[in-house]
C-alpha positions as a Markdown table, in Angstrom:
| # | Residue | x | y | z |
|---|---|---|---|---|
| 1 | Unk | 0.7 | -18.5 | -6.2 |
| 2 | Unk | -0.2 | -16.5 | -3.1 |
| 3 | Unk | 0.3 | -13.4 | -2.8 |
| 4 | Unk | 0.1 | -11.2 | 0.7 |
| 5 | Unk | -0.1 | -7.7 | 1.2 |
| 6 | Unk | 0.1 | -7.0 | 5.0 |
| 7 | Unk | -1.3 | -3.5 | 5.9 |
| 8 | Unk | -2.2 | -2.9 | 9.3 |
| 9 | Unk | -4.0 | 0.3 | 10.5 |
| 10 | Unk | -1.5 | 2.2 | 13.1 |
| 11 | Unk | 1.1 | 4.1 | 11.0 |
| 12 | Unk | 3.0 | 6.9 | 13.1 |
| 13 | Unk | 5.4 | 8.5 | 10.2 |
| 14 | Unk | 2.6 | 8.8 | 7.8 |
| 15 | Unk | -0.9 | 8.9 | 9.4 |
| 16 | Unk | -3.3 | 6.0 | 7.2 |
| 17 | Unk | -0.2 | 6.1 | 4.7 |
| 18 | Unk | -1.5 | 2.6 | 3.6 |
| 19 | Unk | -4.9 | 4.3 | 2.4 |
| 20 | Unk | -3.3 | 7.6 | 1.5 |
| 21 | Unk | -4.6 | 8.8 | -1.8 |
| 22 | Unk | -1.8 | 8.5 | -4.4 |
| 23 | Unk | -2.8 | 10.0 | -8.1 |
| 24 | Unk | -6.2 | 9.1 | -7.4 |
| 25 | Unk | -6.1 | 5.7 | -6.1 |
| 26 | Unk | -5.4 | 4.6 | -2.5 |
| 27 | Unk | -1.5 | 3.4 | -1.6 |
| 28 | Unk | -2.5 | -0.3 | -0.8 |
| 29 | Unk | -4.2 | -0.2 | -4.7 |
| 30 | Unk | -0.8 | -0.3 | -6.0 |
| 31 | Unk | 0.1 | -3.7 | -4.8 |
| 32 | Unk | -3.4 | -5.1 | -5.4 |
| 33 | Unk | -3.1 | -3.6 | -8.8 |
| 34 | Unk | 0.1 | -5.2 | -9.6 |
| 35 | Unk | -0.6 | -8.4 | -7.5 |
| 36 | Unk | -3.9 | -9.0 | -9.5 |
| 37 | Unk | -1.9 | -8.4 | -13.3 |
| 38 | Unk | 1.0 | -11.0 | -12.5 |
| 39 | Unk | 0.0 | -13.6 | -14.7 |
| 40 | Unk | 1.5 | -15.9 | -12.1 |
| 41 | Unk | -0.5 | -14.6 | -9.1 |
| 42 | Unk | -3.4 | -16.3 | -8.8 |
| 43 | Unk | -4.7 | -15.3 | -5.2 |
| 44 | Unk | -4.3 | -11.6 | -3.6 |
| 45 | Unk | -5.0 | -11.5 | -0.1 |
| 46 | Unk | -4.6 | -8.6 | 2.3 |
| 47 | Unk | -4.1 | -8.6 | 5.9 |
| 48 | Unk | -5.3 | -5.7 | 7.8 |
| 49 | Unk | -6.5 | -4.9 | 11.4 |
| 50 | Unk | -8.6 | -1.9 | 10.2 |
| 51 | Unk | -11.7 | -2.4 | 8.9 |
| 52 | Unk | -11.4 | 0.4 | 6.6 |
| 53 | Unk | -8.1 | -1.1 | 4.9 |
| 54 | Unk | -10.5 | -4.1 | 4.7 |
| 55 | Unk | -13.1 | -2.1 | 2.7 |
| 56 | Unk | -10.7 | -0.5 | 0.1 |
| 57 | Unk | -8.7 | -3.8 | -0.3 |
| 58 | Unk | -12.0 | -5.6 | -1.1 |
| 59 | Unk | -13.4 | -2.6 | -3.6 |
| 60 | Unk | -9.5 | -3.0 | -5.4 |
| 61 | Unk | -10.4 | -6.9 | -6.0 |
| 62 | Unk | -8.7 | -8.4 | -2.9 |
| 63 | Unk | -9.6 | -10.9 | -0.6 |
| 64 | Unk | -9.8 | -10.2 | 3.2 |
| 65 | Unk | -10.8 | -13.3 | 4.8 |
| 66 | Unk | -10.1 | -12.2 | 8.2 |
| 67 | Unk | -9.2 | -9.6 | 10.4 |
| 68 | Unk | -5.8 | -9.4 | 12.0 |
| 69 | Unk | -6.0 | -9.7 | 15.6 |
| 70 | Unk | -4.3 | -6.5 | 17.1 |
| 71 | Unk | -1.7 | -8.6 | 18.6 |
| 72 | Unk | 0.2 | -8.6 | 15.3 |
| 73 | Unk | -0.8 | -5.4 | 14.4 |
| 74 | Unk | 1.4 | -3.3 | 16.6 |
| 75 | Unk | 4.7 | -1.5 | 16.4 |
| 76 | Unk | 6.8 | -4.1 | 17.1 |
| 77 | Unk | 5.1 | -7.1 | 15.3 |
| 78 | Unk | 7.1 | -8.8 | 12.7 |
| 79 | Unk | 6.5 | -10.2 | 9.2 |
| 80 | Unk | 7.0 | -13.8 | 9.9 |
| 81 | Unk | 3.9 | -13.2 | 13.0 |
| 82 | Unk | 2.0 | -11.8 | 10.6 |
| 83 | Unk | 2.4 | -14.8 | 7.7 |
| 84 | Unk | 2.3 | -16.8 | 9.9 |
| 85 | Unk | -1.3 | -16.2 | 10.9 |
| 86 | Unk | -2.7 | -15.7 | 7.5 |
| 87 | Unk | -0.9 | -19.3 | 6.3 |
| 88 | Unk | -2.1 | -21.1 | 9.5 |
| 89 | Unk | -5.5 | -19.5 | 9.0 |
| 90 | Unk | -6.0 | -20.5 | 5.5 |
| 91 | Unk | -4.9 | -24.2 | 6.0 |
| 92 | Unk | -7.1 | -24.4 | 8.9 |
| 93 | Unk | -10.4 | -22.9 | 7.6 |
| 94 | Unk | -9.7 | -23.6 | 3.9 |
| 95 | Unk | -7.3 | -26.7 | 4.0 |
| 96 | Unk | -5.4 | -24.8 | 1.9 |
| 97 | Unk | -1.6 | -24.7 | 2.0 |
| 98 | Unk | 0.4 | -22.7 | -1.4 |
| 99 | Unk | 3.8 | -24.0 | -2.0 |
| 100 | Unk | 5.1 | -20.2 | -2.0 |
| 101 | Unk | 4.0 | -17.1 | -1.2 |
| 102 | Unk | 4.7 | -13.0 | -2.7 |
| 103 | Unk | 5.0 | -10.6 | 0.0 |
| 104 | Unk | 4.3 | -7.1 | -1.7 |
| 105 | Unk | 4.1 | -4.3 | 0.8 |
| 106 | Unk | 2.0 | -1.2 | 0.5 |
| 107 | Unk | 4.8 | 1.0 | 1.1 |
| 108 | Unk | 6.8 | -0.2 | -2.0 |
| 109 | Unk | 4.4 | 0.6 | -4.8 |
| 110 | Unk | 6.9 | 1.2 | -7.3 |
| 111 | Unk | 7.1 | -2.1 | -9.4 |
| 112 | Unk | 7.0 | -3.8 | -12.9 |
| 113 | Unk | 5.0 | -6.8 | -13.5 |
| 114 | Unk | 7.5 | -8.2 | -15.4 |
| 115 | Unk | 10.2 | -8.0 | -12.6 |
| 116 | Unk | 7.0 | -9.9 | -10.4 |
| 117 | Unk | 6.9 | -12.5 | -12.8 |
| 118 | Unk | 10.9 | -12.7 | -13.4 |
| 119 | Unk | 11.4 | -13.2 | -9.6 |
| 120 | Unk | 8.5 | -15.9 | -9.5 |
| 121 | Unk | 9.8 | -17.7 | -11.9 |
| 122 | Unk | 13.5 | -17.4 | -10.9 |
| 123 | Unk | 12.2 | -19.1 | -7.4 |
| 124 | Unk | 10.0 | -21.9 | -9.4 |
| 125 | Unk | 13.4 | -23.4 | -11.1 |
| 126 | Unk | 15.6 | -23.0 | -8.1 |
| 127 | Unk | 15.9 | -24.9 | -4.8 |
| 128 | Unk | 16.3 | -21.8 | -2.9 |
| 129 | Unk | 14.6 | -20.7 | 0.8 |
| 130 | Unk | 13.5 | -16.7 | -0.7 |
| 131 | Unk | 14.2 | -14.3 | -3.1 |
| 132 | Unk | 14.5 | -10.5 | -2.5 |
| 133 | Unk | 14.7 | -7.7 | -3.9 |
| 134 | Unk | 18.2 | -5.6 | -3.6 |
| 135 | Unk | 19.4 | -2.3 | -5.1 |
| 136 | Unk | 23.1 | -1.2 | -4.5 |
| 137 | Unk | 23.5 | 0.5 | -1.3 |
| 138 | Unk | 23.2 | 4.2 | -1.2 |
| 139 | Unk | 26.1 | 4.4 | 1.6 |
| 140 | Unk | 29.0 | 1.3 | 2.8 |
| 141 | Unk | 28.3 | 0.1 | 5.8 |
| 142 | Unk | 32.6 | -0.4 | 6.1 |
| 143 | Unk | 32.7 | 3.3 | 6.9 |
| 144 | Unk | 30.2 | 3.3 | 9.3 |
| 145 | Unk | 30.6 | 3.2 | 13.6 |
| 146 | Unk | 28.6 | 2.3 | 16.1 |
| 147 | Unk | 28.3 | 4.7 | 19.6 |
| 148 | Unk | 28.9 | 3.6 | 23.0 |
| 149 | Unk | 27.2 | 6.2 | 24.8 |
| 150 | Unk | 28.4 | 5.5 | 28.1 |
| 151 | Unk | 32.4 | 6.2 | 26.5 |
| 152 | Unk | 33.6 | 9.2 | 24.4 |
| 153 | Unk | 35.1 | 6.1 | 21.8 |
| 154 | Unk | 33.5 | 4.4 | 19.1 |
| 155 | Unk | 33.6 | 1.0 | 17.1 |
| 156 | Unk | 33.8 | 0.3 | 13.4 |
| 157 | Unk | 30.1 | -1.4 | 12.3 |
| 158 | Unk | 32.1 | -4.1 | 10.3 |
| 159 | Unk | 35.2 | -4.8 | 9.6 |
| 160 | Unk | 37.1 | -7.2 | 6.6 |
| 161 | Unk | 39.5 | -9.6 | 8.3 |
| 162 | Unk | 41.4 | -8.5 | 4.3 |
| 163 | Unk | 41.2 | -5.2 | 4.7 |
| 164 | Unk | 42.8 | -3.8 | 7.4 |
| 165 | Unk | 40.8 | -0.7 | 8.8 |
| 166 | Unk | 38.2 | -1.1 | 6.1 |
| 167 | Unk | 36.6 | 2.8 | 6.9 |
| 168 | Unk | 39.9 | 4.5 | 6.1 |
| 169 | Unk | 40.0 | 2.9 | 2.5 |
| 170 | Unk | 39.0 | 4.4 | -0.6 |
| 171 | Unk | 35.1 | 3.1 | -1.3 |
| 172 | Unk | 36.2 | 1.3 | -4.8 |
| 173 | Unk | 38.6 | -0.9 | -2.3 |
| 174 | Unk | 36.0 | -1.9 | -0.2 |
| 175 | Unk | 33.4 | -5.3 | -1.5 |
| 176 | Unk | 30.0 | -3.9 | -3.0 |
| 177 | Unk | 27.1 | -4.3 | -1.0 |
| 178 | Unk | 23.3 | -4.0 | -1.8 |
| 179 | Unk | 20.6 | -2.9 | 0.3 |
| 180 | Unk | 17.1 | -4.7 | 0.6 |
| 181 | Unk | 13.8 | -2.8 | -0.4 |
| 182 | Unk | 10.2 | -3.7 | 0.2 |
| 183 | Unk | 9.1 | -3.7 | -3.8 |
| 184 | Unk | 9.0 | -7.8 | -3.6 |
| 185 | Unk | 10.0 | -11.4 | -1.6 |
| 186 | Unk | 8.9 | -14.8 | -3.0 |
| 187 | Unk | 9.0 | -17.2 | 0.2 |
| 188 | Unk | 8.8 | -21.1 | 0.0 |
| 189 | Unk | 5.7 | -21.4 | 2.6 |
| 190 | Unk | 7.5 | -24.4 | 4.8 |
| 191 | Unk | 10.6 | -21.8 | 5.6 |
| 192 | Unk | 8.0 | -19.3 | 7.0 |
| 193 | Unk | 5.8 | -22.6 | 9.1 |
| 194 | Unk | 8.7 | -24.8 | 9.7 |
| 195 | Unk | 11.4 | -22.9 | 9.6 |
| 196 | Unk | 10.0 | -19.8 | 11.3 |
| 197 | Unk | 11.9 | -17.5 | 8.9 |
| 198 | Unk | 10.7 | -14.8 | 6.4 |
| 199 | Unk | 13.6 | -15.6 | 4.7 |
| 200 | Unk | 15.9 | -18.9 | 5.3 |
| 201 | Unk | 19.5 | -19.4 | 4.8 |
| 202 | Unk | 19.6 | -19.5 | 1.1 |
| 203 | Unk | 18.2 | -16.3 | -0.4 |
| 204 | Unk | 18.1 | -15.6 | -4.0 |
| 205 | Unk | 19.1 | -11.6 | -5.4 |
| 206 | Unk | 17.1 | -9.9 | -7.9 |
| 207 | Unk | 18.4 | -6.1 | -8.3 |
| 208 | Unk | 16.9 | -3.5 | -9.2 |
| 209 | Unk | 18.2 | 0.5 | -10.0 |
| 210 | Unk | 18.3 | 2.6 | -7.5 |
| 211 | Unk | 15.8 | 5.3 | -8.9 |
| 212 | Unk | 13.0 | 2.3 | -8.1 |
| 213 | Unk | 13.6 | 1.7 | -4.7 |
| 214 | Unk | 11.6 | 4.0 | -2.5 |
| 215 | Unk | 10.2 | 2.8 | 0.6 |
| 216 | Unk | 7.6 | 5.5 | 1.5 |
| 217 | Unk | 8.5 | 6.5 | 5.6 |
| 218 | Unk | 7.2 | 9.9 | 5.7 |
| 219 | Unk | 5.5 | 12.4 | 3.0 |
| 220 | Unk | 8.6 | 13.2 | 1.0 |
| 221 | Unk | 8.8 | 9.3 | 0.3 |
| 222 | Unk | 5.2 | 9.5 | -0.8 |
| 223 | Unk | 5.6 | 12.2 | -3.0 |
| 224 | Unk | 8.6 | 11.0 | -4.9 |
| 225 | Unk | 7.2 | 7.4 | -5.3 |
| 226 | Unk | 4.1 | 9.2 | -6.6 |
| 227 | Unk | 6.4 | 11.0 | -8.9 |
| 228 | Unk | 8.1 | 7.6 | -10.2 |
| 229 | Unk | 4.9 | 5.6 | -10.5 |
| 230 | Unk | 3.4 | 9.1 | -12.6 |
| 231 | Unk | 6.7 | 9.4 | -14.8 |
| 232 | Unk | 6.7 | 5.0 | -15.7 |
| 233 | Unk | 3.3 | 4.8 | -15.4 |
| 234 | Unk | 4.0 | 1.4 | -14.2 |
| 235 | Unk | 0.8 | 0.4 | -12.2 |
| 236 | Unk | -2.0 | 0.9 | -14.8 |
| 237 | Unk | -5.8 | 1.0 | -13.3 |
């Protein structure tokens, strides 16, 4: 099993939040860490347009067979450019070609290597495109509206052909919804290079509470996934 850990250089919430230190170790250590203790990982590469990235990846025990060119290293650049490259690299200058591959961002660093190897094997007996990792949502997106500036009205975000006027209902009427966090996705490698998807049309749940998902964005992030990873001690170096 492949895992990925895509990590590009330009970060404009959090200046070089991918290298920040974190308890003594850079971020991006985190998911080499846990990438390199999942019994069922048996490759950890990194995919980085910074050369510096590229040196601390390497020192953590990663591989960093390339550079990423800066045209998917930008703003705007998407997951599935970015796997994309790194799978049509490898089968092109190694001939090789994994039947599934672990995305583990940077920015998620609070994980469990038994939930990693849970979610592996839950995609190994099924027939399913992806799996992902969901916590409930934090907030219903029935009670929430979308703006038209150009009007003083506004629209409901989604509405339930059941419920009539879904956002004036009481929450515990309304279906529960989960939101997805960076901590994990296990990707069948043909839905990334066939189907050009990070994700195809039949996606797997694996939920997690809602004290572990914390997508670092800016430095109060940091600090409280530094606080969770500290208080479970759940990455150990």
């Amino acid at each position: 099993m492949l895992a990925i850990i895509p990590a590009r250089g330009g970060s404009k919430g959090l200046p070089g939040k991918n290298i920040r230190p974190m308890s003594g170790h850079p971020l991006i250590a985190y998911s080499i860490k846990a990438a390199l203790d999942s019994p069922s990982i048996s490759r950890v590469i990194v995919s980085t347009d910074s050369e510096e990235i590229a040196q601390i990846a390497k020192k953590y025990g990663a591989e960093v067979p390339f550079l990423r060119p800066s045209r998917f290293a930008e703003d705007l650049s998407t997951d599935l450019e970015v796997f994309t490259h790194t799978l049509e690299w490898l089968e092109k200058n190694e001939n090789y070609k994994p039947d599934m591959v672990v995305q583990l961002r940077p920015t998620s660093p609070v994980r469990f290597i038994h939930d990693i190897e849970i979610c592996i094997h839950k995609m190994q007996s099924s027939e399913a495109d992806s799996l992902r990792i969901v916590t409930p949502a934090f907030n219903t997106p029935f009670k929430m509206w979308v703006l038209d500036e150009a009007s003083t009205q506004m629209q409901p975000l989604l509405q339930q052909d059941v419920i009539s006027e879904s956002y004036n209902q009481p929450r515990q009427n309304l279906p529960e919804v989960y939101w997805q966090i960076g901590t994990l996705d296990v990707i069948r490698t043909d839905v990334i290079t066939r189907q050009k998807s990070m994700s195809g049309q039949n996606i797997l749940p694996y939920i997690i509470d809602q004290q572990y998902a914390v997508d670092i964005d800016d430095l109060e992030s940091f600090k409280r996934a530094e606080k969770m990873i500290l208080k479970y001690d759940c990455i150990k170096f």
